[in-house]
N, C-alpha and C positions, 0 to 999 in steps of 0.2 A: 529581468523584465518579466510580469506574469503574464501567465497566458490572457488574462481578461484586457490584459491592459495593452497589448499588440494591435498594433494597425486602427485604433479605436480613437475617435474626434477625445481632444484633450478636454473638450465641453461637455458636460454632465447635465442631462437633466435627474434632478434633486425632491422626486416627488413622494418618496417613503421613508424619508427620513436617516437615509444616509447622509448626517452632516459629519462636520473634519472631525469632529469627538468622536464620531461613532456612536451616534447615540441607538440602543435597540429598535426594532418593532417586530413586526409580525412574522412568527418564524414563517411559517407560510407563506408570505407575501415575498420575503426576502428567498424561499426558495425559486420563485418564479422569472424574479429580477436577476437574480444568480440564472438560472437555466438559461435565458435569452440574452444576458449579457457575457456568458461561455459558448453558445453557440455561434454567436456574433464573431465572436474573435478568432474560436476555431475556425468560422468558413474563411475568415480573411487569410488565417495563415495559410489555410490550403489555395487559396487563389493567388495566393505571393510566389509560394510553393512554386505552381503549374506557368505564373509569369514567371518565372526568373529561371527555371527549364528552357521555357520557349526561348528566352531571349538570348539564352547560351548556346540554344542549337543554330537560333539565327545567325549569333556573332560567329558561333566557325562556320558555317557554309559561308559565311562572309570571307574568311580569312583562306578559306579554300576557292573560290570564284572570282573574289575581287582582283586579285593580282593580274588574272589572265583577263579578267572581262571588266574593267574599270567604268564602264558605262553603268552595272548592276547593283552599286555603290547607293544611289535612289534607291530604288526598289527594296532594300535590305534596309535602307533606314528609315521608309516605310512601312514595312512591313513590324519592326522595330518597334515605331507609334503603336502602331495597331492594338499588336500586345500590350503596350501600357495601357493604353485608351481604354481596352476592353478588361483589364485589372478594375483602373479605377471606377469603371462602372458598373463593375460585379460588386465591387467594394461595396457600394453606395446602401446596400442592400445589408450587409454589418453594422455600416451606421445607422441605418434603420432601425435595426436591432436594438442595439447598445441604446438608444436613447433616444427612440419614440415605443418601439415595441416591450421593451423590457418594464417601462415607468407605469404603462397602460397594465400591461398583466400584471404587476404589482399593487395597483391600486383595485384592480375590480376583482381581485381575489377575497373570496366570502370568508369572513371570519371564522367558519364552523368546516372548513374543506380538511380537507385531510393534507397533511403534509407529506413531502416525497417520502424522507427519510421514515415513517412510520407503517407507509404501505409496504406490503412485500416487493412488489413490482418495482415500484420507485425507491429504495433502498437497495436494492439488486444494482437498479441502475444507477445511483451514486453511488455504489459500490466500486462498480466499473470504472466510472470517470473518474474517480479521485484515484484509484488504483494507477490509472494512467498518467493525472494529470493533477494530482493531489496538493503537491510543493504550488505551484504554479497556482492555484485556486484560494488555497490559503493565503496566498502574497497578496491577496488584496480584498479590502473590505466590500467591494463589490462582487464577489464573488465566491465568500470564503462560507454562505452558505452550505456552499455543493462539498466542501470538506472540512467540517469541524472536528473538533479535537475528541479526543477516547472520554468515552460513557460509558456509563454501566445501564443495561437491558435488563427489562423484565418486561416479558412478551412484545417485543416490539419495542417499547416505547423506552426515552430515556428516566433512570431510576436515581434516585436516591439510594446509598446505601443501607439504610433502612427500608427503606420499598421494596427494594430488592430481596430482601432477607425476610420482610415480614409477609413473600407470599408463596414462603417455605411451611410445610408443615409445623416442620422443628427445626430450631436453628442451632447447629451448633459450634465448639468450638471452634471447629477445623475450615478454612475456607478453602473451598477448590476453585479457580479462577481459568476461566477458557480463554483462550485470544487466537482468532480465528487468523487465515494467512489472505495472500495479496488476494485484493478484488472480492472479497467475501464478508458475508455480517455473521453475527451472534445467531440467527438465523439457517446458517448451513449446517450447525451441529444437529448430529442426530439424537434423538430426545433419549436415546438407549445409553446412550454412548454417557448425554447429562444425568440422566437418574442413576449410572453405576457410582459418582461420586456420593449420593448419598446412600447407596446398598454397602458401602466403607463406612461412614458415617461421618463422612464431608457434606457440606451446604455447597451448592454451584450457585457459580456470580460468571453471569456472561458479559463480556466488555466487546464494544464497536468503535474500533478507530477507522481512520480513512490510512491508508495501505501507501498511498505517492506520496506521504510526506517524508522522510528522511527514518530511517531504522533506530537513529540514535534519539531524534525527536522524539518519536513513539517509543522508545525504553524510556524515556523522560517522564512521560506524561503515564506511564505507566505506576514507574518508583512512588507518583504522584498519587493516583488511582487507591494504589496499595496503601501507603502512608490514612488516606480517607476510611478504609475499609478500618484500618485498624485501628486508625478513631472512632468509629462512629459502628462499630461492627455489636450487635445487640446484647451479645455476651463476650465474658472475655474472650478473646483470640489466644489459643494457642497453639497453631497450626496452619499453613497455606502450602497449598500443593498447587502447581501453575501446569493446563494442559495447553499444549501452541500447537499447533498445525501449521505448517509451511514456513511462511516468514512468522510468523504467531512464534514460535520458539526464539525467534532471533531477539526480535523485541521482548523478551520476555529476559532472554538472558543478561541483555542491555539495563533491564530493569533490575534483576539481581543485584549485578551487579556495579549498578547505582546506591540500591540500598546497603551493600555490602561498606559499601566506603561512607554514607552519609548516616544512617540508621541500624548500628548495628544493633539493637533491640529486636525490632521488626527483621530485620536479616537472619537472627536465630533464630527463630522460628519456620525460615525459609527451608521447609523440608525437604521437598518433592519437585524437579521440573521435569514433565514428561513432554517429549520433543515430538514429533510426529510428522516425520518426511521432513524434516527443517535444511536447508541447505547452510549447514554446518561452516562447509567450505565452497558455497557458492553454487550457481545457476548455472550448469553447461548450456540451456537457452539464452543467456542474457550473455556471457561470455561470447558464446556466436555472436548474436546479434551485433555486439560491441565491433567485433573484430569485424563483418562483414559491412556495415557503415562506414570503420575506418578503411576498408581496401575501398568501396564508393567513393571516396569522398577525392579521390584522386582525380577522378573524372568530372571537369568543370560543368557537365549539362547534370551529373548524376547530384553535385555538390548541394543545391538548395533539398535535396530529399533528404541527404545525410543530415540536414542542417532539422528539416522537419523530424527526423528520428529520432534526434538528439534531446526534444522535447520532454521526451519522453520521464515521468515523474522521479524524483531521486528516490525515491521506495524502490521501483526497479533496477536501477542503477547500482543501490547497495547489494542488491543480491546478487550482482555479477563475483563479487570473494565474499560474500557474507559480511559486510561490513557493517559493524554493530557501532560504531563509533567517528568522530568525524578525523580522527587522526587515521584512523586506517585505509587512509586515502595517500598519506604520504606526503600530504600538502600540493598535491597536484588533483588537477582538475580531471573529474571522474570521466570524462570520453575520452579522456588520452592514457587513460590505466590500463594496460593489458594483462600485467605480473599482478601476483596477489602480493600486496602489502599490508595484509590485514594480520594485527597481534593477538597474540594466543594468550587469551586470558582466562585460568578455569574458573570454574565453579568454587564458592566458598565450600569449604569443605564439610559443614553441615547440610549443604544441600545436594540430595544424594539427583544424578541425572539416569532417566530411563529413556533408551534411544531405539523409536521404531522404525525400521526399514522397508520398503516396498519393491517389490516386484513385479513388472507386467508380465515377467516370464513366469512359469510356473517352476521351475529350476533355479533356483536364486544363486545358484552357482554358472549359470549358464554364460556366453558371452554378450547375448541380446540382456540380461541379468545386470550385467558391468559397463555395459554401454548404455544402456538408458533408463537403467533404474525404475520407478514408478511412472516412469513418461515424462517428469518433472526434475525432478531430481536424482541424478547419480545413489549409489550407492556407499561409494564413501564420503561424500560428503552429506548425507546423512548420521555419519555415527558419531558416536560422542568426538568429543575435540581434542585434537592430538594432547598429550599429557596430562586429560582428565577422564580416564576411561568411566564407561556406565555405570553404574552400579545395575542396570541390566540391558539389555540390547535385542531386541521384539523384530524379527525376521517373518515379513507378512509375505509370502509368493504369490503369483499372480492377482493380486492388488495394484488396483492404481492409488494417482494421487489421492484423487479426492474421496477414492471408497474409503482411506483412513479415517473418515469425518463419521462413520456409520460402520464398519467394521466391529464384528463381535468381540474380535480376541482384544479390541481398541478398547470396548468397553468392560471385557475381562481382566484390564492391564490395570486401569483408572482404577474398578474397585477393591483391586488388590494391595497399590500402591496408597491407595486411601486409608485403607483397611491395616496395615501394616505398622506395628509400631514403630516411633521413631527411634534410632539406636541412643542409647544415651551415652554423654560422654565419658571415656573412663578416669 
Protein backbone atom coordinates (compact mmCIF):
# COMPACT_ATOMS: atom_id res chain seq x y z
CA UNK A 1 0.00 0.00 0.00
CA UNK A 2 1.57 3.63 -0.74
CA UNK A 3 2.01 6.03 1.46
CA UNK A 4 -0.70 8.49 -0.35
CA UNK A 5 -3.07 5.88 -0.50
CA UNK A 6 -3.18 4.97 3.53
CA UNK A 7 -6.18 5.92 5.67
CA UNK A 8 -7.30 8.35 2.42
CA UNK A 9 -11.49 8.29 1.32
CA UNK A 10 -11.50 5.78 -1.74
CA UNK A 11 -13.39 9.00 -3.59
CA UNK A 12 -11.06 11.13 -5.64
CA UNK A 13 -11.92 14.50 -6.52
CA UNK A 14 -10.67 14.59 -10.28
CA UNK A 15 -9.85 18.16 -10.87
CA UNK A 16 -6.23 18.28 -12.82
CA UNK A 17 -6.52 15.76 -14.88
CA UNK A 18 -5.53 12.83 -13.10
CA UNK A 19 -7.66 10.39 -15.07
CA UNK A 20 -7.12 6.17 -15.14
CA UNK A 21 -4.67 6.71 -18.19
CA UNK A 22 -2.82 8.94 -16.60
CA UNK A 23 -3.07 11.54 -18.79
CA UNK A 24 -0.14 14.58 -17.98
CA UNK A 25 -0.61 18.28 -16.89
CA UNK A 26 1.19 20.77 -15.17
CA UNK A 27 4.16 19.82 -13.56
CA UNK A 28 3.66 22.33 -11.10
CA UNK A 29 0.33 21.88 -10.37
CA UNK A 30 0.75 18.18 -10.07
CA UNK A 31 3.63 19.17 -7.49
CA UNK A 32 1.18 20.88 -5.20
CA UNK A 33 -1.63 18.08 -5.45
CA UNK A 34 1.23 15.52 -4.65
CA UNK A 35 2.51 17.83 -1.54
CA UNK A 36 -1.01 17.94 0.07
CA UNK A 37 -2.15 14.64 -0.90
CA UNK A 38 1.48 13.16 0.99
CA UNK A 39 0.79 15.39 3.73
CA UNK A 40 -2.66 14.21 4.19
CA UNK A 41 -1.64 10.75 4.41
CA UNK A 42 1.38 11.24 6.54
CA UNK A 43 -0.63 13.12 9.23
CA UNK A 44 -3.22 10.12 9.24
CA UNK A 45 -0.51 7.51 9.70
CA UNK A 46 0.74 9.30 12.51
CA UNK A 47 -2.63 9.65 14.08
CA UNK A 48 -3.20 5.79 13.70
CA UNK A 49 0.21 5.52 14.89
CA UNK A 50 -0.65 7.52 18.48
CA UNK A 51 -4.36 5.70 18.31
CA UNK A 52 -3.49 2.38 18.32
CA UNK A 53 -0.50 3.16 21.13
CA UNK A 54 -3.19 4.50 23.24
CA UNK A 55 -5.52 1.79 22.74
CA UNK A 56 -2.70 -0.83 23.74
CA UNK A 57 -1.89 0.91 26.87
CA UNK A 58 -5.57 1.17 27.58
CA UNK A 59 -6.16 -2.63 26.66
CA UNK A 60 -3.31 -3.76 29.45
CA UNK A 61 -4.22 -1.46 32.22
CA UNK A 62 -7.43 -3.27 31.34
CA UNK A 63 -5.98 -6.76 31.60
CA UNK A 64 -4.03 -5.59 34.74
CA UNK A 65 -7.28 -3.93 36.75
CA UNK A 66 -10.21 -5.56 35.36
CA UNK A 67 -9.71 -8.88 36.92
CA UNK A 68 -9.61 -7.38 40.37
CA UNK A 69 -12.07 -4.48 39.78
CA UNK A 70 -14.67 -5.85 37.33
CA UNK A 71 -16.85 -2.75 37.84
CA UNK A 72 -13.85 -0.60 35.62
CA UNK A 73 -14.73 -2.82 32.57
CA UNK A 74 -16.98 0.68 31.47
CA UNK A 75 -14.69 2.96 32.04
CA UNK A 76 -11.98 1.18 29.93
CA UNK A 77 -14.36 0.71 27.09
CA UNK A 78 -14.99 4.24 27.27
CA UNK A 79 -12.20 5.46 27.48
CA UNK A 80 -11.53 2.96 24.38
CA UNK A 81 -14.23 5.05 22.16
CA UNK A 82 -12.79 8.10 23.14
CA UNK A 83 -9.46 7.19 21.50
CA UNK A 84 -11.25 6.07 18.39
CA UNK A 85 -13.65 8.92 18.22
CA UNK A 86 -10.76 11.40 18.55
CA UNK A 87 -8.69 9.46 15.66
CA UNK A 88 -11.55 9.72 13.44
CA UNK A 89 -11.92 13.30 13.94
CA UNK A 90 -8.37 14.21 13.60
CA UNK A 91 -8.72 12.12 10.44
CA UNK A 92 -11.19 14.24 8.98
CA UNK A 93 -8.67 16.83 8.51
CA UNK A 94 -6.54 14.19 5.92
CA UNK A 95 -9.58 13.93 4.14
CA UNK A 96 -9.65 17.34 3.78
CA UNK A 97 -6.46 17.37 2.52
CA UNK A 98 -6.48 14.53 0.10
CA UNK A 99 -9.64 15.93 -1.67
CA UNK A 100 -10.74 19.37 -1.15
CA UNK A 101 -7.33 20.91 -0.24
CA UNK A 102 -5.03 19.24 -2.72
CA UNK A 103 -7.61 19.83 -6.02
CA UNK A 104 -7.93 23.69 -4.89
CA UNK A 105 -3.96 24.23 -4.74
CA UNK A 106 -3.73 22.44 -7.85
CA UNK A 107 -5.94 24.23 -9.92
CA UNK A 108 -5.08 27.93 -8.73
CA UNK A 109 -1.43 27.30 -9.24
CA UNK A 110 -0.15 30.14 -11.79
CA UNK A 111 1.30 28.64 -14.83
CA UNK A 112 4.59 30.67 -14.66
CA UNK A 113 5.52 29.56 -10.55
CA UNK A 114 8.22 27.84 -10.07
CA UNK A 115 8.31 24.34 -9.45
CA UNK A 116 9.53 22.52 -6.24
CA UNK A 117 11.88 20.25 -7.87
CA UNK A 118 13.78 23.36 -9.73
CA UNK A 119 14.21 25.63 -6.59
CA UNK A 120 17.04 25.04 -4.34
CA UNK A 121 14.82 24.95 -1.26
CA UNK A 122 12.11 22.74 -2.65
CA UNK A 123 14.50 20.29 -4.35
CA UNK A 124 16.37 19.86 -0.94
CA UNK A 125 13.10 19.16 0.40
CA UNK A 126 11.91 16.44 -2.05
CA UNK A 127 15.03 15.40 -1.77
CA UNK A 128 14.38 14.52 1.93
CA UNK A 129 10.96 13.13 1.39
CA UNK A 130 11.58 10.87 -1.37
CA UNK A 131 14.84 9.79 0.49
CA UNK A 132 12.52 8.71 3.19
CA UNK A 133 9.62 7.85 1.51
CA UNK A 134 10.40 7.45 -2.09
CA UNK A 135 9.12 3.68 -3.02
CA UNK A 136 5.82 4.65 -1.35
CA UNK A 137 5.36 8.03 -3.39
CA UNK A 138 6.18 6.61 -6.72
CA UNK A 139 3.44 3.73 -6.10
CA UNK A 140 0.90 5.99 -6.96
CA UNK A 141 0.03 8.51 -9.63
CA UNK A 142 -1.31 10.76 -7.16
CA UNK A 143 1.72 11.33 -5.70
CA UNK A 144 4.48 10.09 -7.78
CA UNK A 145 5.18 13.85 -8.49
CA UNK A 146 7.22 14.31 -5.19
CA UNK A 147 9.46 11.26 -6.62
CA UNK A 148 10.12 10.92 -10.19
CA UNK A 149 12.55 8.86 -11.95
CA UNK A 150 16.69 9.85 -12.61
CA UNK A 151 17.38 12.98 -14.88
CA UNK A 152 19.91 14.56 -16.02
CA UNK A 153 20.62 18.53 -14.56
CA UNK A 154 22.09 21.33 -15.94
CA UNK A 155 21.78 23.98 -13.34
CA UNK A 156 18.79 23.08 -11.74
CA UNK A 157 16.70 22.19 -14.27
CA UNK A 158 15.94 18.75 -16.10
CA UNK A 159 18.33 18.43 -19.33
CA UNK A 160 18.45 16.76 -22.27
CA UNK A 161 21.42 15.13 -23.10
CA UNK A 162 22.28 17.38 -25.48
CA UNK A 163 21.45 20.35 -23.14
CA UNK A 164 23.49 19.22 -20.93
CA UNK A 165 26.66 18.82 -22.95
CA UNK A 166 25.86 21.79 -25.08
CA UNK A 167 26.51 24.19 -21.92
CA UNK A 168 29.99 22.77 -21.70
CA UNK A 169 32.57 24.83 -23.15
CA UNK A 170 33.97 21.81 -25.15
CA UNK A 171 32.59 18.55 -25.18
CA UNK A 172 34.40 15.73 -25.28
CA UNK A 173 34.87 12.36 -25.70
CA UNK A 174 35.00 11.23 -22.21
CA UNK A 175 31.82 11.51 -20.09
CA UNK A 176 32.36 11.77 -16.25
CA UNK A 177 28.86 11.19 -14.77
CA UNK A 178 28.17 12.11 -10.81
CA UNK A 179 25.31 10.41 -8.83
CA UNK A 180 24.80 11.96 -5.68
CA UNK A 181 23.89 9.63 -2.34
CA UNK A 182 20.65 9.20 -0.08
CA UNK A 183 18.57 12.58 0.47
CA UNK A 184 20.76 14.78 -1.89
CA UNK A 185 20.55 16.42 -5.58
CA UNK A 186 23.07 17.25 -8.38
CA UNK A 187 23.22 20.32 -6.46
CA UNK A 188 25.41 19.27 -3.19
CA UNK A 189 28.34 18.62 -5.53
CA UNK A 190 30.88 21.09 -5.15
CA UNK A 191 31.61 23.10 -8.27
CA UNK A 192 35.66 22.20 -7.43
CA UNK A 193 35.14 18.89 -7.16
CA UNK A 194 32.84 19.09 -10.97
CA UNK A 195 35.27 21.28 -12.90
CA UNK A 196 38.45 18.80 -11.87
CA UNK A 197 36.50 16.21 -14.30
CA UNK A 198 37.22 18.59 -17.06
CA UNK A 199 40.90 19.85 -15.76
CA UNK A 200 41.24 15.61 -16.99
CA UNK A 201 39.59 16.26 -19.84
CA UNK A 202 36.22 14.74 -19.01
CA UNK A 203 32.73 16.53 -19.79
CA UNK A 204 30.54 16.36 -16.18
CA UNK A 205 26.85 15.11 -16.58
CA UNK A 206 25.08 15.63 -13.15
CA UNK A 207 22.09 13.00 -12.66
CA UNK A 208 18.93 13.40 -9.80
CA UNK A 209 17.14 10.42 -8.77
CA UNK A 210 14.83 10.19 -5.76
CA UNK A 211 17.13 8.08 -3.26
CA UNK A 212 13.62 5.86 -1.39
CA UNK A 213 13.18 4.09 -4.45
CA UNK A 214 14.81 0.58 -4.37
CA UNK A 215 18.87 0.56 -5.16
CA UNK A 216 18.34 -1.90 -7.87
CA UNK A 217 15.55 0.45 -9.38
CA UNK A 218 17.92 3.19 -9.49
CA UNK A 219 20.86 0.96 -11.17
CA UNK A 220 18.06 0.33 -13.63
CA UNK A 221 17.20 3.61 -14.67
CA UNK A 222 20.69 4.46 -14.51
CA UNK A 223 22.02 1.38 -17.17
CA UNK A 224 19.11 3.42 -18.84
CA UNK A 225 20.45 7.03 -18.37
CA UNK A 226 23.84 5.82 -19.67
CA UNK A 227 22.45 3.75 -22.68
CA UNK A 228 20.84 7.84 -23.75
CA UNK A 229 24.18 9.46 -23.13
CA UNK A 230 25.66 7.16 -25.55
CA UNK A 231 23.27 7.70 -28.01
CA UNK A 232 22.73 10.91 -28.07
CA UNK A 233 26.20 12.16 -26.65
CA UNK A 234 27.41 15.10 -29.33
CA UNK A 235 30.53 13.30 -30.24
CA UNK A 236 31.65 10.07 -30.32
CA UNK A 237 31.84 8.54 -26.66
CA UNK A 238 34.78 6.89 -25.89
CA UNK A 239 35.13 7.08 -22.27
CA UNK A 240 32.69 7.19 -18.98
CA UNK A 241 34.12 7.45 -15.67
CA UNK A 242 31.13 7.32 -12.83
CA UNK A 243 31.77 9.60 -9.53
CA UNK A 244 28.87 8.11 -6.56
CA UNK A 245 28.98 9.57 -3.22
CA UNK A 246 27.23 7.39 -0.54
CA UNK A 247 24.45 5.35 -1.90
CA UNK A 248 25.51 7.13 -5.58
CA UNK A 249 28.19 4.35 -5.85
CA UNK A 250 25.86 1.53 -4.98
CA UNK A 251 23.66 2.43 -7.76
CA UNK A 252 26.11 3.16 -9.98
CA UNK A 253 27.67 -0.24 -9.44
CA UNK A 254 24.12 -1.82 -10.04
CA UNK A 255 24.30 0.17 -13.18
CA UNK A 256 27.63 -1.30 -14.31
CA UNK A 257 26.82 -3.97 -13.94
CA UNK A 258 23.48 -3.97 -15.83
CA UNK A 259 25.34 -2.83 -18.77
CA UNK A 260 27.94 -5.46 -18.30
CA UNK A 261 25.43 -8.32 -18.94
CA UNK A 262 22.96 -6.32 -21.58
CA UNK A 263 25.39 -3.84 -23.54
CA UNK A 264 28.58 -4.88 -23.60
CA UNK A 265 29.71 -2.05 -26.12
CA UNK A 266 28.93 0.63 -23.83
CA UNK A 267 30.39 -1.63 -20.86
CA UNK A 268 33.82 -1.29 -22.69
CA UNK A 269 34.14 1.74 -22.39
CA UNK A 270 33.24 1.71 -18.74
CA UNK A 271 36.49 2.84 -17.37
CA UNK A 272 36.46 4.53 -14.08
CA UNK A 273 34.10 4.07 -10.97
CA UNK A 274 35.13 6.17 -8.21
CA UNK A 275 33.22 5.34 -4.89
CA UNK A 276 33.11 7.96 -2.23
CA UNK A 277 32.12 6.89 1.41
CA UNK A 278 29.84 4.09 -0.56
CA UNK A 279 28.70 1.59 2.03
CA UNK A 280 30.10 -1.22 0.07
CA UNK A 281 28.99 -3.68 2.84
CA UNK A 282 26.22 -1.76 4.34
CA UNK A 283 24.84 1.09 6.88
CA UNK A 284 26.06 0.33 10.60
CA UNK A 285 22.89 3.23 10.99
CA UNK A 286 20.33 1.32 9.24
CA UNK A 287 21.57 -2.12 10.66
CA UNK A 288 20.82 -0.45 14.14
CA UNK A 289 17.85 0.98 13.41
CA UNK A 290 16.69 -2.43 11.80
CA UNK A 291 17.67 -4.45 14.92
CA UNK A 292 16.26 -1.91 17.45
CA UNK A 293 12.54 -1.82 15.72
CA UNK A 294 12.84 -5.61 15.63
CA UNK A 295 13.65 -5.72 19.73
CA UNK A 296 10.36 -2.91 19.80
CA UNK A 297 8.25 -4.60 18.17
CA UNK A 298 7.87 -7.17 20.99
CA UNK A 299 6.29 -4.75 23.02
CA UNK A 300 2.30 -4.55 22.06
CA UNK A 301 2.04 -0.65 23.07
CA UNK A 302 5.72 -0.01 21.27
CA UNK A 303 4.27 -2.30 18.14
CA UNK A 304 2.20 0.44 15.94
CA UNK A 305 5.67 2.68 16.13
CA UNK A 306 7.81 -0.30 14.96
CA UNK A 307 5.11 -0.65 12.31
CA UNK A 308 5.39 3.40 11.49
CA UNK A 309 9.39 2.83 11.21
CA UNK A 310 8.99 0.27 9.09
CA UNK A 311 7.71 2.73 6.48
CA UNK A 312 10.50 3.81 6.13
CA UNK A 313 11.70 3.91 1.93
CA UNK A 314 13.31 0.65 0.38
CA UNK A 315 16.39 3.02 -0.64
CA UNK A 316 17.15 2.93 3.10
CA UNK A 317 16.45 -0.40 3.62
CA UNK A 318 18.93 -1.49 0.99
CA UNK A 319 21.55 0.12 2.64
CA UNK A 320 21.23 -1.86 5.76
CA UNK A 321 24.11 -4.87 3.49
CA UNK A 322 24.38 -2.72 0.49
CA UNK A 323 21.86 -4.41 -1.41
CA UNK A 324 22.27 -3.60 -5.05
CA UNK A 325 19.90 -6.15 -6.22
CA UNK A 326 16.38 -7.56 -5.43
CA UNK A 327 17.87 -11.08 -4.86
CA UNK A 328 20.09 -9.99 -2.37
CA UNK A 329 17.45 -10.01 -0.13
CA UNK A 330 17.27 -13.88 -0.09
CA UNK A 331 13.58 -13.74 -1.09
CA UNK A 332 12.65 -12.61 2.30
CA UNK A 333 11.11 -9.65 3.32
CA UNK A 334 13.56 -6.89 4.16
CA UNK A 335 12.48 -5.96 8.09
CA UNK A 336 13.10 -9.37 8.99
CA UNK A 337 16.78 -9.59 7.41
CA UNK A 338 19.45 -9.23 10.02
CA UNK A 339 22.49 -11.45 8.32
CA UNK A 340 23.71 -10.00 5.18
CA UNK A 341 22.70 -12.00 2.24
CA UNK A 342 23.93 -9.86 -0.28
CA UNK A 343 26.20 -11.56 -3.41
CA UNK A 344 29.46 -10.48 -4.19
CA UNK A 345 29.69 -9.46 -7.61
CA UNK A 346 32.91 -7.53 -8.94
CA UNK A 347 33.41 -5.14 -11.27
CA UNK A 348 33.83 -6.01 -15.03
CA UNK A 349 37.31 -6.04 -15.20
CA UNK A 350 37.80 -3.17 -17.58
CA UNK A 351 36.45 -1.02 -15.19
CA UNK A 352 39.15 -0.07 -12.91
CA UNK A 353 37.34 0.84 -9.09
CA UNK A 354 38.89 3.80 -6.84
CA UNK A 355 37.71 3.54 -3.29
CA UNK A 356 37.72 6.64 -0.83
CA UNK A 357 37.60 6.29 2.82
CA UNK A 358 36.78 8.83 5.55
CA UNK A 359 37.65 9.58 8.83
CA UNK A 360 36.07 11.75 11.69
CA UNK A 361 39.24 10.90 13.53
CA UNK A 362 42.24 12.44 12.54
CA UNK A 363 44.17 8.82 13.21
CA UNK A 364 42.50 6.66 10.63
CA UNK A 365 44.05 3.99 12.33
CA UNK A 366 42.37 4.87 15.66
CA UNK A 367 39.56 2.81 17.26
CA UNK A 368 36.94 5.93 17.18
CA UNK A 369 38.53 5.45 13.24
CA UNK A 370 37.04 1.63 13.11
CA UNK A 371 33.97 2.37 14.91
CA UNK A 372 32.48 4.94 13.15
CA UNK A 373 34.18 5.81 10.18
CA UNK A 374 33.06 9.15 8.53
CA UNK A 375 29.97 9.39 10.85
CA UNK A 376 28.21 7.39 8.28
CA UNK A 377 29.70 4.88 7.20
CA UNK A 378 32.24 2.33 8.67
CA UNK A 379 35.34 1.92 7.24
CA UNK A 380 35.38 -1.33 5.80
CA UNK A 381 32.56 -1.21 4.22
CA UNK A 382 33.64 1.57 2.41
CA UNK A 383 36.55 -0.34 0.54
CA UNK A 384 36.48 -1.95 -2.61
CA UNK A 385 34.42 -5.34 -2.53
CA UNK A 386 35.69 -8.38 -1.11
CA UNK A 387 37.52 -10.06 -4.38
CA UNK A 388 37.68 -6.90 -6.35
CA UNK A 389 40.30 -5.03 -4.91
CA UNK A 390 40.88 -1.06 -5.94
CA UNK A 391 42.73 -0.21 -8.37
CA UNK A 392 43.52 2.55 -5.74
CA UNK A 393 42.07 3.36 -2.21
CA UNK A 394 42.06 7.33 -1.05
CA UNK A 395 42.21 7.46 2.91
CA UNK A 396 40.69 11.00 3.76
CA UNK A 397 41.25 11.59 7.93
CA UNK A 398 39.32 13.72 9.88
CA UNK A 399 36.77 14.14 7.10
CA UNK A 400 33.19 13.53 7.24
CA UNK A 401 30.56 12.18 5.24
CA UNK A 402 29.53 14.88 3.44
CA UNK A 403 32.83 17.09 3.33
CA UNK A 404 33.65 14.08 0.60
CA UNK A 405 31.27 16.14 -1.81
CA UNK A 406 33.87 19.28 -1.61
CA UNK A 407 37.08 17.89 -0.47
CA UNK A 408 40.22 18.90 -2.40
CA UNK A 409 42.17 15.62 -2.43
CA UNK A 410 38.28 14.55 -3.89
CA UNK A 411 38.82 16.72 -6.54
CA UNK A 412 42.57 15.86 -6.80
CA UNK A 413 41.43 12.08 -7.33
CA UNK A 414 38.60 12.84 -10.15
CA UNK A 415 41.29 14.89 -12.24
CA UNK A 416 43.64 12.39 -12.05
CA UNK A 417 41.67 9.35 -12.69
CA UNK A 418 40.19 11.45 -15.62
CA UNK A 419 43.35 12.32 -16.79
CA UNK A 420 44.84 9.02 -16.81
CA UNK A 421 44.99 6.81 -19.66
CA UNK A 422 43.08 3.91 -19.90
CA UNK A 423 45.23 0.62 -19.73
CA UNK A 424 44.84 -1.16 -23.02
CA UNK A 425 44.30 -4.59 -23.36
CA UNK A 426 47.17 -6.87 -23.93
Amino acid sequence: MSLASTNLSHTRVNLIGFSEAGERVDMQARERYATATASAAALNEVIDTVSLIQRATINRMRRIIAPALPSSEPVFDMADWGVRAAATAAKSVGWAGANVVAPVLAITAHPESAQLSSSDKGSKWLAGFGAAFGDHLHGSAHTRALAPGMTIRCQGAVATVREAASGEVSVTGHACIFVHGLGLTEQHWNGEVIASARTGGGTPLLLRYTTGLPIAANGEQLAETIRQVAAQWPVPLTRITIVGHSMGGLVARRGIEILAQSDPAIAAIMADLITLGSPHRGSAIEKGANLALIGLNHSAILAPLVALGNRRSAGVKDLRHGAIRPTDWGGRHPDGVISDRTENVPLPTQTRHHAVIATVHEDPNHPTSWLVGDGAVRVNSAKAQPGAPAASTTVLAGTSHMQLLSHPRVAGLVAAVTAEPVPQPA
